[in-house]
BAGU-286060 format. One record per residue (C-alpha): residue in one letter; x negated, y negated, z negated. Coordinates in steps of 0.25 Angstrom, whole numbers, padded with zeros to 4 digits, always signed. Layout:
BEGIN
AXYZ/...
***
This chain:
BEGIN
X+0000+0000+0000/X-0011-0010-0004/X-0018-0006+0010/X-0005-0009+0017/X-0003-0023+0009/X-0018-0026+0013/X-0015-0024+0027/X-0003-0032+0029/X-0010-0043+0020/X-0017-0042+0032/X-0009-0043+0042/X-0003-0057+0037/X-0015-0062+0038/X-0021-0058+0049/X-0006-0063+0055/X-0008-0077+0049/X-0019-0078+0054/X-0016-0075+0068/X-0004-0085+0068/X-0013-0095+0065/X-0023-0095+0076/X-0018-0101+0089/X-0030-0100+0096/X-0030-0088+0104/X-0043-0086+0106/X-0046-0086+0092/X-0033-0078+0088/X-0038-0066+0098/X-0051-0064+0092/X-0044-0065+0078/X-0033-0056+0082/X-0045-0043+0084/X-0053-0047+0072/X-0041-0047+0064/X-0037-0035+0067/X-0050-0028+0068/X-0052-0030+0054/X-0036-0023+0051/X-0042-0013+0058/X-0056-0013+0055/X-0062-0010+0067/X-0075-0013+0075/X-0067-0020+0088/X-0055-0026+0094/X-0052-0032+0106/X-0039-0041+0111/X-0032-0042+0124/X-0021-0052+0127/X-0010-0050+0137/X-0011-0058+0149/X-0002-0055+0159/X-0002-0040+0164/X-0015-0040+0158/X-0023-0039+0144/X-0035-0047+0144/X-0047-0044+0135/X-0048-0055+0125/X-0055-0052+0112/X-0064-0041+0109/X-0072-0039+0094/X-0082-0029+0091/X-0089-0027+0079/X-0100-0016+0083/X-0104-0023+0097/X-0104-0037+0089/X-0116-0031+0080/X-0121-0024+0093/X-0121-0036+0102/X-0124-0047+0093/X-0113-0059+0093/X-0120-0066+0104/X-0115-0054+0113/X-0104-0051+0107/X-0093-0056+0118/X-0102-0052+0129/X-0095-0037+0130/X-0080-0041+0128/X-0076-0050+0141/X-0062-0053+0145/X-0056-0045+0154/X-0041-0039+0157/X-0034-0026+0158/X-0022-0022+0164/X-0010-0020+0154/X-0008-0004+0159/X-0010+0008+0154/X-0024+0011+0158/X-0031+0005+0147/X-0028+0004+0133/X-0025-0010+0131/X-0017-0010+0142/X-0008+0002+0137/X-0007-0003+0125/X-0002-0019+0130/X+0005-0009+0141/X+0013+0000+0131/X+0013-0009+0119/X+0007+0001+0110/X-0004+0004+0101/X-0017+0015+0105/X-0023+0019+0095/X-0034+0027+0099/X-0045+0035+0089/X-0056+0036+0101/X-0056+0029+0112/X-0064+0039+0121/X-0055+0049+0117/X-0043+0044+0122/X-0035+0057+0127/X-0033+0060+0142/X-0021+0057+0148/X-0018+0042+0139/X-0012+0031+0149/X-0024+0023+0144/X-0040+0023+0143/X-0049+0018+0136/X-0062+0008+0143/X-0076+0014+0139/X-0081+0004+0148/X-0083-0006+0135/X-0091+0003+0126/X-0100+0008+0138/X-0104-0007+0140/X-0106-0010+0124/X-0108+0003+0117/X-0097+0003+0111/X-0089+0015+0105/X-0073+0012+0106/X-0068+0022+0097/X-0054+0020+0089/X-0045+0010+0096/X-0032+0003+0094/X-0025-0005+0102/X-0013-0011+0100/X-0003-0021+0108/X-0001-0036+0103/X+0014-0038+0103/X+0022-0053+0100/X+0035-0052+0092/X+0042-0050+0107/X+0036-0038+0108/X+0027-0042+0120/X+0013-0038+0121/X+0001-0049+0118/X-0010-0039+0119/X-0018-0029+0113/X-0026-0029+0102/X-0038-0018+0101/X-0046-0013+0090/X-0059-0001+0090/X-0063+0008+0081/X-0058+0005+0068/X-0068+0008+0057/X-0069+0015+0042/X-0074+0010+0029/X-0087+0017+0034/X-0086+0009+0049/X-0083+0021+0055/X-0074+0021+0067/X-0059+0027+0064/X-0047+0027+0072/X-0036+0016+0069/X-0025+0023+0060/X-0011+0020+0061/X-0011+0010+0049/X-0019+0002+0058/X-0010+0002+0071/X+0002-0004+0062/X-0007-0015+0057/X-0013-0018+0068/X-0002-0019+0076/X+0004-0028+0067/X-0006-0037+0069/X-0007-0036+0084/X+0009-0038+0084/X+0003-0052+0076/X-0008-0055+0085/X+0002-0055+0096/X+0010-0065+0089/X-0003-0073+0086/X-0008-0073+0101/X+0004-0077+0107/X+0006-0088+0098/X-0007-0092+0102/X-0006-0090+0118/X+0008-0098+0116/X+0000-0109+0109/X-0010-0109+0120/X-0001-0110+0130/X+0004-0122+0123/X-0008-0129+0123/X-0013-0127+0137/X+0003-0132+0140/X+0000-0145+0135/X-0015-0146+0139/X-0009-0143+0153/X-0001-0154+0154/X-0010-0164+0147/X-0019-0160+0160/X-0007-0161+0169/X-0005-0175+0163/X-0019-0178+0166/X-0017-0174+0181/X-0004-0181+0181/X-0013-0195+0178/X-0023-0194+0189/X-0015-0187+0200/X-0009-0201+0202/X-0021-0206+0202/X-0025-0197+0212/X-0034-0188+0204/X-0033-0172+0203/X-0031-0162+0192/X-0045-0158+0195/X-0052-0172+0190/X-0044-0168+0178/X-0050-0154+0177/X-0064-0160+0181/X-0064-0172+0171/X-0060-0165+0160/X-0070-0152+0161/X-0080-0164+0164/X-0076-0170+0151/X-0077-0156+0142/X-0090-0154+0150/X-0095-0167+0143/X-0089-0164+0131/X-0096-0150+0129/X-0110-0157+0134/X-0109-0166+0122/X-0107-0154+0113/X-0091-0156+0109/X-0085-0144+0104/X-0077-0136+0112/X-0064-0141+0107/X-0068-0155+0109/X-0071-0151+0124/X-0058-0144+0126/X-0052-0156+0122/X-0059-0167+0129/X-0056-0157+0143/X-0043-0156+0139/X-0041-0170+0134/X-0048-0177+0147/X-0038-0175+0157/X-0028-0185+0152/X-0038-0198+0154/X-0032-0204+0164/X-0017-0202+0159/X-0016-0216+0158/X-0014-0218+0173/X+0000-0212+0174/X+0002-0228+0169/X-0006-0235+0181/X+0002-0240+0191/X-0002-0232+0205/X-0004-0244+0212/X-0016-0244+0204/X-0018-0231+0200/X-0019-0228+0216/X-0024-0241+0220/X-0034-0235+0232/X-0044-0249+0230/X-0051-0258+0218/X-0041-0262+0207/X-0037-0276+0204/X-0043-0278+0190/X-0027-0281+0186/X-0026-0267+0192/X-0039-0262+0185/X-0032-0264+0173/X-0021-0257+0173/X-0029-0245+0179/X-0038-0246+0166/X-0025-0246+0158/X-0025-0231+0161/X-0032-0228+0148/X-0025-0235+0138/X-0012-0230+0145/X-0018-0215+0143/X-0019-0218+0130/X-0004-0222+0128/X+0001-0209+0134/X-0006-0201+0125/X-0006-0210+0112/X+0001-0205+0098/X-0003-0189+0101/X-0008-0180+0089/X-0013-0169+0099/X-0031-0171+0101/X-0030-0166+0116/X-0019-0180+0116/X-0028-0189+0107/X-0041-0185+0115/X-0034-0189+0128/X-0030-0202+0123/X-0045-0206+0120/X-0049-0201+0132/X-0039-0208+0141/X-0042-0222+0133/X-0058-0219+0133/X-0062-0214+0146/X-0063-0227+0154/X-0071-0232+0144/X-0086-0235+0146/X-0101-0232+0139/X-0102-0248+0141/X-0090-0252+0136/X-0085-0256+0150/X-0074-0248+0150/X-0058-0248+0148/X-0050-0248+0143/X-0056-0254+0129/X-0072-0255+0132/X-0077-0246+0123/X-0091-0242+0123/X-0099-0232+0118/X-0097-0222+0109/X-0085-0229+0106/X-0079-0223+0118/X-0071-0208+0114/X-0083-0199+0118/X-0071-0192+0125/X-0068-0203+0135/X-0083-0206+0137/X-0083-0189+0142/X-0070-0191+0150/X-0075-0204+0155/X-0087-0197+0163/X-0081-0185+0166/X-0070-0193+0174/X-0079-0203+0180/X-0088-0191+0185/X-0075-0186+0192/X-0071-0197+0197/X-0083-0200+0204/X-0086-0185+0209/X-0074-0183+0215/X-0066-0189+0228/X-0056-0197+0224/X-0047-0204+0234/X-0052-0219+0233/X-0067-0210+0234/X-0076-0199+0240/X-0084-0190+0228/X-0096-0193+0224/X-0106-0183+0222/X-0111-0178+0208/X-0123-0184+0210/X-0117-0198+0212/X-0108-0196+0202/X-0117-0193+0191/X-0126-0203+0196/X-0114-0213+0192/X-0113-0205+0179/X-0126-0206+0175/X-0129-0221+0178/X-0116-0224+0171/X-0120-0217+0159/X-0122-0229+0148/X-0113-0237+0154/X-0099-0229+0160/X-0104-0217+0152/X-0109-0212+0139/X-0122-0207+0141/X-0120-0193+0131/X-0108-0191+0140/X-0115-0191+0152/X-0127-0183+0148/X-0116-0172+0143/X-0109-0173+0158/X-0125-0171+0163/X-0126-0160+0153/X-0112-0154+0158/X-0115-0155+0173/X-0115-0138+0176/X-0101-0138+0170/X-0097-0152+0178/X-0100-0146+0191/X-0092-0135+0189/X-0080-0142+0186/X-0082-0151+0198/X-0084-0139+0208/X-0073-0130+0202/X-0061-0143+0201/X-0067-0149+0213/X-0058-0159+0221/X-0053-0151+0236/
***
């Protein structure tokens, strides 16, 4: 009884903590280590449902870990996918919706639907012995994928087979884990829902003003190539690439007869064309989410200059956001590369001649030794969204 109270102690645990992960990344690996240490077992491995297909996600091995170092751990366990069918065992399983618990892998008897891949452990050295696996079903009843443990071990760390008392519980936690990972996929395709329109919105803006979805695509990965030069971390550099895009909001408030004027501005004109920054900032004003807030400060700060000779408030310095001051060259190196109507493309050459002399004066100069630095990355962002 106090074996049984242990487990199911555990079992609300390890379900709180699921609920409270909603990165999906994260949850998947948590989701084997969790119940590799129900099961104690040497290795687990996760695969997620994606269409008529399980892809290969997450895969933990203690033995090979010790054998490989850390450094090499990952190096055997790539992604790849399998059919859901009966051929393989992760595929009857997600097939069939049951559990195979099987004492030796290598002695599998003749005549099962399925069979076991000894191509792994002839790459590794590995020994697969006992296995479980088991499918990942959400409260509808639908399956989410399969969760797979090896060779479950003793007191001693000897391998055992998995017992029956270890099918209830972990399938419990699988039905759990599914819940958990499809909480998570349903809050990822939330977020990628609204980062796909605050992108759309940045098209919607230059597509009057002639501009493509690929300057967007280019000007942003430019800006996330600085960033990372300059050593952010990675969450500051997904945002700055996912907050770049909406610069130029502000000119869905410019008249076109400006906003397409073919020839120079009047300075009248100049000035209500320069007004797209602060009218940026008013669109996205009074928001609580960062990606918002970031895009504000960008679309305020990225006319602004080194010098101070800028709009729209002549800021200078290190007084300019350090993300306008990285938006500011990586749409400037766009603009120049490209062919725009009003002008044929420069070549790199020529435009990082202007980006260079510019730097003290249009540019800050960190942030054009970062663009240098990135250069590898740049051009293959400018080959792969180049304009046809």
């Amino acid at each position: 009884m106090k074996q049984c109270g242990t487990a199911l102690e555990k079992l609300v645990k390890i379900g709180i903590a699921l609920s409270s992960v909603r990165d999906l990344n994260k949850l998947l690996d948590i989701i084997v280590t969790q119940a590799r240490e129900l099961a104690n077992c040497d290795a687990g491995s996760l695969y997620i449902k994606e269409g008529d297909s399980l892809k290969f996600v997450v895969s933990q091995n203690d033995t090979l870990a010790k054998k490989l170092g850390e450094s090499q751990q990952a190096e055997p366990f790539k992604p790849f996918n399998i059919p859901i069918s009966n051929k393989s065992l992760s595929g009857y399983v997600a097939n069939n919706g049951i559990i195979v618990n099987i004492p030796d892998a290598y002695r599998i008897p003749q005549g099962a639907e399925y069979h076991f891949d000894k191509s792994f452990d002839q790459r590794s050295g590995y020994r697969t012995c006992s296995m479980i696996q088991l499918p990942m079903k959400d409260n509808e009843g639908g399956i989410i994928g399969v969760l797979q443990l090896i060779n479950a071990m003793d007191p001693a760390g000897q391998v055992i087979p998995f017992g029956r008392g270890d099918e209830e519980l972990l399938l419990s936690m699988a039905s759990q884990a599914a819940v958990a990972i499809k909480n998570a996929k349903l809050n990822d395709d939330i977020r990628e829902a609204h980062l796909d329109t605050i992108f759309r919105l940045g098209i919607a803006a230059e597509y009057r003003d002639k501009e493509t979805g690929n300057h967007i695509r280019r000007m942003s990965h430019y800006s996330a190539i600085i960033a990372e030069k300059m050593g952010m971390s990675p969450d500051k550099v997904e945002l700055i690439r996912l907050s770049s895009p909406m610069h130029d909001i502000g000119k869905v408030g410019i008249p076109d007869g400006i906003l397409l004027k073919p020839g120079r501005l009047t300075p009248d004109e100049r000035v209500i064309m320069e007004s797209h920054t602060t009218i940026g900032a008013g669109i996205l004003k009074d928001s609580n989410i960062p990606l918002l807030q970031l895009s504000l400060k960008i679309a305020l700060s990225h006319h602004e200059k080194w010098d101070g000779t800028g709009y729209p408030d002549k800021v200078n310095g290190e007084d300019i956001p350090i993300e306008g001051r990285i938006v500011a060259l990586a749409d400037v190196f766009d603009a120049l590369s490209n062919k725009r109507v009003y002008k044929a493309a420069m070549t790199i050459e020529e435009t990082m001649g202007i980006i260079k002399d510019g730097s003290g004066t249009h540019f800050d100069p960190v942030v054009v030794s970062a663009f240098e630095k990135g250069m590898d990355g740049v051009m293959e962002i400018y080959q792969k969204y180049k304009e046809i």
